[in-house]
C-alpha positions in Angstrom: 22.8 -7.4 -13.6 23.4 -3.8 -14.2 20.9 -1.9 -15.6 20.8 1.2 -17.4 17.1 3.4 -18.2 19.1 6.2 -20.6 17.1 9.4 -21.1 13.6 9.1 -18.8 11.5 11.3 -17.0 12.9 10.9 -13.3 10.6 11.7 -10.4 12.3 11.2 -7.3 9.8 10.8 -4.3 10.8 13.7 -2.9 9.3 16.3 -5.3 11.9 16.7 -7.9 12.2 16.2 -11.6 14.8 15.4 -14.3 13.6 15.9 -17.7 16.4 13.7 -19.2 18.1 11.9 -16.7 20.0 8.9 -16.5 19.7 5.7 -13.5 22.5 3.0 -12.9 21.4 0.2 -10.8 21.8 -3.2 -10.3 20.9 -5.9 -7.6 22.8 -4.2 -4.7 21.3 -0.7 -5.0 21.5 2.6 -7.1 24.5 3.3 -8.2 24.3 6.9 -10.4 21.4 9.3 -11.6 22.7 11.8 -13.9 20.9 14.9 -15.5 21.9 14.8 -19.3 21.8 18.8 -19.1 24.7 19.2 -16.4 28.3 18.7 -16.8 28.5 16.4 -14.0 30.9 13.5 -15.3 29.3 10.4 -16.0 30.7 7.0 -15.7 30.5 5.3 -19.3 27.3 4.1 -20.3 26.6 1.5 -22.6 24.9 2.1 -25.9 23.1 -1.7 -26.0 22.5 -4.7 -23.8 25.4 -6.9 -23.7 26.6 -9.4 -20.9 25.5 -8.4 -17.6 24.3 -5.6 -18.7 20.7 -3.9 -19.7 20.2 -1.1 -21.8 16.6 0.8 -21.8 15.8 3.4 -23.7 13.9 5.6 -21.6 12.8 8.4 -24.5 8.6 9.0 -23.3 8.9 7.2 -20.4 8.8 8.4 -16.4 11.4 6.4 -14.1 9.8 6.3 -10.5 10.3 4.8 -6.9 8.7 1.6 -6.7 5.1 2.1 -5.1 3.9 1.3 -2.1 0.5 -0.1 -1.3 -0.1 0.2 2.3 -3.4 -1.9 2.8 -3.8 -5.1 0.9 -5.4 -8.2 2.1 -3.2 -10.1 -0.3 -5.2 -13.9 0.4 -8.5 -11.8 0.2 -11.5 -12.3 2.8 -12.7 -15.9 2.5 -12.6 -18.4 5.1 -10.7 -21.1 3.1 -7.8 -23.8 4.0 -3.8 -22.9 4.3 -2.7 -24.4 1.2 -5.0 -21.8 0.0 -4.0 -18.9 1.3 -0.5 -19.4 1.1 -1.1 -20.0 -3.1 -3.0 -16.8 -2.9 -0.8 -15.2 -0.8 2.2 -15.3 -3.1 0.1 -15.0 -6.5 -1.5 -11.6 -5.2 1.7 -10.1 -4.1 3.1 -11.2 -7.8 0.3 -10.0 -9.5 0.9 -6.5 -7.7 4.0 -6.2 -9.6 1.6 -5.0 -12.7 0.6 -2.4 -10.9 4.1 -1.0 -10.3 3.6 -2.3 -6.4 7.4 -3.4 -5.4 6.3 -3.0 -0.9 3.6 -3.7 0.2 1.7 -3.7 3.9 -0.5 -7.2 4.7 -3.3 -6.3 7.2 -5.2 -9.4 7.6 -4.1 -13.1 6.4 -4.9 -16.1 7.8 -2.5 -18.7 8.5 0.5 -16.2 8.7 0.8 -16.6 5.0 2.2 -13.2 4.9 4.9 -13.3 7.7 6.2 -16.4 5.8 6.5 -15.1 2.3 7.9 -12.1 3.9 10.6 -13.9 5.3 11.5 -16.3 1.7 11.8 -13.1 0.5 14.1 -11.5 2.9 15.9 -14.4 2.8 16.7 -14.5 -0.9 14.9 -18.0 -1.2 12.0 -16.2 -3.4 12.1 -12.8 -5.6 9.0 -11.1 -5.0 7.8 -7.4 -3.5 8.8 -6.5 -0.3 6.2 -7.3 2.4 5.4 -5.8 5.8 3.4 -8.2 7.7 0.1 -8.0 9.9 -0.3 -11.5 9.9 -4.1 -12.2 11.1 -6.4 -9.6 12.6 -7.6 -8.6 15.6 -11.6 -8.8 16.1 -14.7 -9.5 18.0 -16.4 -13.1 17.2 -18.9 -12.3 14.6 -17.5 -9.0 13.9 -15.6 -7.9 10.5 -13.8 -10.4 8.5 -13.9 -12.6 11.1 -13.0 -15.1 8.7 -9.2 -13.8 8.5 -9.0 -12.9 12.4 -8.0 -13.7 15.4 -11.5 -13.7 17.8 -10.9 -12.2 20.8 -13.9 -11.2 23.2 -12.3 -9.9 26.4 -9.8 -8.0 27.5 -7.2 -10.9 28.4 -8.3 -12.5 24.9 -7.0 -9.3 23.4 -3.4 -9.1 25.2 -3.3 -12.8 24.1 -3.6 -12.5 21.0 -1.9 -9.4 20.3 1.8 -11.2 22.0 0.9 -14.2 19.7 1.4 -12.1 16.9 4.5 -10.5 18.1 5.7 -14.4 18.4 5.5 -14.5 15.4 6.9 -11.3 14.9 4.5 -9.5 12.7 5.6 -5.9 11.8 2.1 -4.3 12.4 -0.6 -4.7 14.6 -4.0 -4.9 12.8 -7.3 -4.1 14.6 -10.8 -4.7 13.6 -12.7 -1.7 15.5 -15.6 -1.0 13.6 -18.0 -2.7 11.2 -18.0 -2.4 7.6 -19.5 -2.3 4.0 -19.8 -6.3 3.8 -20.1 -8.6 7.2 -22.5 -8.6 9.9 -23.8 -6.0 11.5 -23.6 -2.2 10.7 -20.4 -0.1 9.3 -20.8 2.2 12.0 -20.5 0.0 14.9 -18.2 0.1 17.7 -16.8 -3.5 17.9 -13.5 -3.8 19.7 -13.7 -2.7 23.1 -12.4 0.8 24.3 -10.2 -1.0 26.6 -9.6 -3.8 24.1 -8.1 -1.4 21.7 -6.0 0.4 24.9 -4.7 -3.0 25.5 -3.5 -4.0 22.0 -2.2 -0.5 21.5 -0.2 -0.6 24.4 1.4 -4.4 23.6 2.3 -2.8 20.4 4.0 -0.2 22.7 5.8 -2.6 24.5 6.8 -4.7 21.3 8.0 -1.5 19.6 5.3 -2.9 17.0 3.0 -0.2 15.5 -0.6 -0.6 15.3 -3.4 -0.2 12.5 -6.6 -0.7 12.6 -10.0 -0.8 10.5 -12.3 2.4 11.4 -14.4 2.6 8.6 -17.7 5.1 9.8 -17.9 5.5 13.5 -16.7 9.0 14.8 -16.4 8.4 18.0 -14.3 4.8 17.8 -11.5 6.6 15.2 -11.1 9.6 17.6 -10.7 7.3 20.8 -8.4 5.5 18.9 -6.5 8.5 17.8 -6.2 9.8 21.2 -4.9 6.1 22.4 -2.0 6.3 20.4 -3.0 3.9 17.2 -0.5 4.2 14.5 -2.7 4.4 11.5 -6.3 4.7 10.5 -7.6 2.6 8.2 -10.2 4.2 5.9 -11.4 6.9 8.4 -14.4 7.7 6.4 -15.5 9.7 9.6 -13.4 12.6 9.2 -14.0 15.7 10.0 -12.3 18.9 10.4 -12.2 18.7 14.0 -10.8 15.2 13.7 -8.5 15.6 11.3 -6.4 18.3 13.1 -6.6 16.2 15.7 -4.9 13.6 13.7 -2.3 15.5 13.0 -1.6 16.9 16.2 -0.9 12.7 17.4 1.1 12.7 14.2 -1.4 9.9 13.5 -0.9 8.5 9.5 -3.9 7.9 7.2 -4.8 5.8 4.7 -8.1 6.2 3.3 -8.5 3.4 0.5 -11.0 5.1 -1.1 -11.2 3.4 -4.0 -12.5 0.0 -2.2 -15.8 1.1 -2.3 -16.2 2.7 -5.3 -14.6 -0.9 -7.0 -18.2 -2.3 -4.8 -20.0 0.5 -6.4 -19.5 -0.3 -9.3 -19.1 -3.9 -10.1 -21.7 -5.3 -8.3 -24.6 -6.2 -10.4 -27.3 -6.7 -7.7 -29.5 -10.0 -8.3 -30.7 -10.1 -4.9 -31.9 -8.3 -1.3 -28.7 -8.5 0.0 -26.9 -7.5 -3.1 -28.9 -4.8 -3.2 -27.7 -3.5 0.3 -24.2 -3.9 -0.3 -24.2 -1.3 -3.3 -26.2 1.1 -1.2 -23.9 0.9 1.6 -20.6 1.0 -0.6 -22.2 4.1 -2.0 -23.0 6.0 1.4 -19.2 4.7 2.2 -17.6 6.3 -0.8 -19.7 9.9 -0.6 -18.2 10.1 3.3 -14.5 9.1 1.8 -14.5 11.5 -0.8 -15.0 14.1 1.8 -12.6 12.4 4.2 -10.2 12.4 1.6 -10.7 16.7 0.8 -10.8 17.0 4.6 -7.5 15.5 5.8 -5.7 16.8 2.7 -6.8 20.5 3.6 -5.6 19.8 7.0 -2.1 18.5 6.1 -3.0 14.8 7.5 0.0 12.8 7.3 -1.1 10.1 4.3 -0.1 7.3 2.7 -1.7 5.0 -0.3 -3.7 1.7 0.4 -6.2 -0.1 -1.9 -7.9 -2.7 0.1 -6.6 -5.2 -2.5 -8.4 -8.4 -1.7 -11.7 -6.7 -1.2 -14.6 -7.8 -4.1 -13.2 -5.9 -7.7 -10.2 -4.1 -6.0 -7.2 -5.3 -7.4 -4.6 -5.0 -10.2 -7.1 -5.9 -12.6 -9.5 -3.2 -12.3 -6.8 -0.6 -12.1 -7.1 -0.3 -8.1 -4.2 1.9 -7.5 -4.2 4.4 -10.1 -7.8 4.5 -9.4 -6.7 5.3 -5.7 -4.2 7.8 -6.8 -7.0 10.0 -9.2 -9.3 10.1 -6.2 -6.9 12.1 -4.3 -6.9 14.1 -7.1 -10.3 14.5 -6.9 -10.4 15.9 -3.5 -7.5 18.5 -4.5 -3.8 17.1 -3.8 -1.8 18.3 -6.8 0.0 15.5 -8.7 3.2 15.6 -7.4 2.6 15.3 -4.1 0.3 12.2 -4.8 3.3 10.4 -6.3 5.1 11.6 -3.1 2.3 9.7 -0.9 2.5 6.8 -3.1 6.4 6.4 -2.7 8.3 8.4 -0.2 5.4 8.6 2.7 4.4 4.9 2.4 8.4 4.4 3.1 8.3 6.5 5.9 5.0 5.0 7.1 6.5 1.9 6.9 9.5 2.6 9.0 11.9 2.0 5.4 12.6 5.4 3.9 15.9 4.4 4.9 16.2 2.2 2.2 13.4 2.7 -0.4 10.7 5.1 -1.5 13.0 7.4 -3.4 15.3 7.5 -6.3 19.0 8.3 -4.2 22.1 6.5 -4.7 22.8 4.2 -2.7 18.9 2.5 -1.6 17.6 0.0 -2.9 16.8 -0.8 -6.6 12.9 -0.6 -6.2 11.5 1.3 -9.4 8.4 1.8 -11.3 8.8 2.9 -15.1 5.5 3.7 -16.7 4.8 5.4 -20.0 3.6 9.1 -20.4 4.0 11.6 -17.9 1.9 11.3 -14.7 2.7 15.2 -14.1 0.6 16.0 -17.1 -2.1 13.0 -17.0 -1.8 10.5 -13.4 -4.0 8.2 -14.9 -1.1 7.2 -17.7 0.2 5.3 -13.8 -1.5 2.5 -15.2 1.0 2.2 -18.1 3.2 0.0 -16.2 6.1 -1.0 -18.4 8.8 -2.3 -16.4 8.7 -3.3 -12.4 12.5 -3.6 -10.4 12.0 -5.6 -6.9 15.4 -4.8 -5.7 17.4 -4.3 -9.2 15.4 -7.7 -10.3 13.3 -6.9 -13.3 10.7 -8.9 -12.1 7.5 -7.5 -14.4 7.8 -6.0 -18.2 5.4 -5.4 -21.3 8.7 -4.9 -23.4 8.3 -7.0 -26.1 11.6 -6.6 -27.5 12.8 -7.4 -23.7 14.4 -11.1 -25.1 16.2 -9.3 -27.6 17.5 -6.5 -25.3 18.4 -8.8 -21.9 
């Protein structure tokens, strides 16, 4: 169906604005955007829907790339059987659509759950957000979310079970190298092996596979990691100045997912020891990610947006993303280039700015329309009122959206 938002706010991804602009798009891409003001000549648009086509009138509203949420556990962390996780699976990455979500990054699901809903979407055979898959985790037995890994103890049980992800042809490699907030054992411990981690690094190498991995407090784990070539790091609430250069000398991405333990923080109502614990340690986590998060930024650390999504209270119900997106505010990135993070860089992260993150004829139909004008207010994000997974309207709060299809 062709679709037609007349009139919107249009922030493209890649730092530019349209006061009143027009977008034409339908199932096989963008077709036009048009600036009301020029005198560039504009193919007839409709006034109203009619058949096959959709009318929107974008007056107030702020036409967007579809965001990208580049850390999600969509299944979350619990040990629990594959019919499960595969209902999980598919309901979380549905229910990320209210957040505006149309790709997102999987980095820990048992079962594979995320490789095969990648693929039925791919295919056609299911509409849904666009998925890049870790499939299940790399970690130590007894070490963090163990529940949702693969164990792996030695050297030769690393390599193992690194190829049997690429078998199955996972698009990341995740790692589990430190401790943190929940699980056994402290957040700042060193659990992968140095030359565990070299290993699955380098069978990323060889599979052309990037790699990610889980470095939530330990200094000396993220900067060995940095220096070995990893991809991404995950959380990277160890930062310092010293560190983050070094990041972005390796061209290493970030993605801090600050706003997982500030969800802990603040949700849990402790009724017990333990309970107790966890909200101390998600508050020593969150004041060291608020000063990751100012530290990279000053140094010009190559970032993208992740959530965590799956962890305790961090999902589309409590806001998670925006929430994400007003930390970074916090810590002193101006608007506009946190919309840029959350579109544009989490394409180019992903290896797909080729065909998504941006609004440019002729990629893919992925667009976020929310009300208000982040520019002015970023927390208005969470006005989500229409969601487009590849041209397919596939989330709305229209009303009148019967009436106007």
């Amino acid at each position: 169906m062709e679709t037609w938002i007349r009139d919107a706010r249009l922030i493209d991804g890649w730092g530019h604005v349209t006061e009143h602009g027009d977008i034409w798009f339908d199932e096989q891409g963008i077709k036009g955007i048009y600036d009301r003001k020029s005198s560039k000549e504009q193919p007839h648009c409709p006034e109203s829907s009619g058949e096959g086509q959709r009318v929107i009138n974008g007056q107030g509203l702020t036409v967007l790339p579809g965001f990208i949420d580049c850390h999600v556990h969509p299944a979350g962390l619990q040990a629990e059987d594959e019919q499960t996780v595969t209902l999980k699976t598919y309901n979380s990455a549905m229910s990320l659509l209210r957040s505006g979500i149309t790709t997102f990054r999987s980095v820990g699901t048992r079962f594979g759950a995320d490789v095969t809903l990648r693929d039925l979407i791919d295919r056609g055979d299911i509409k849904g957000p666009r998925i890049k898959a870790s499939g299940e985790a790399l970690c130590i037995t007894a070490g963090h979310v163990e529940e949702i890994g693969i164990c792996c103890d030695t050297v030769g049980e690393a390599v193992k079970a690194a190829r049997s992800q690429m078998r199955k042809r996972v698009d990341w490699l995740k790692l589990m190298c430190t401790g943190g907030v929940i699980g056994i054992g402290p957040a700042t411990e060193f659990q992968l092996s140095r030359e565990q981690i070299e290993a699955i690094i380098s069978v990323g190498r060889a599979f052309a596979t990037p790699t990610c991995a889980h470095l939530l407090m330990n200094y000396e784990a993220t900067k060995f990691c940095v220096e070995a070539g990893l991809t991404c790091v995950e959380h990277g609430y160890a930062m310092d100045e010293t560190l983050a250069q070094l990041m972005v000398q390796h061209g290493t991405w970030y993605v801090p997912t600050a706003v997982v333990t500030l969800m802990e923080m603040i949700h849990i109502k402790p009724s017990n020891a333990r309970e107790e614990e966890l909200v101390e340690r998600a508050a020593a986590a969150q004041e060291k990610a608020r000063i990751a998060l100012r530290t990279a930024i000053k140094a010009g650390v190559r970032m993208a947006v992740g959530t965590d999504t799956g962890c305790p209270y961090t999902n589309p119900d409590t806001y998670a993303y925006v929430n994400e997106l007003l930390l970074y505010e916090g810590a002193g990135m101006d608007r506009m280039e946190i919309l840029n993070c959350a579109t544009e860089k989490g394409a180019e992260l992903l290896g797909i700015s080729d065909i998504t993150g941006s609004l440019t004829e002729g990629k893919c139909a992925d667009i976020t329309v929310v009300e208000g004008n982040p520019l002015e207010d970023l927390a208005c994000v969470k006005d989500v009122r229409y969601t487009f997974c590849k041209g397919d309207l596939l989330y709305h709060t229209c009303q009148a959206f019967q009436a106007c299809r």
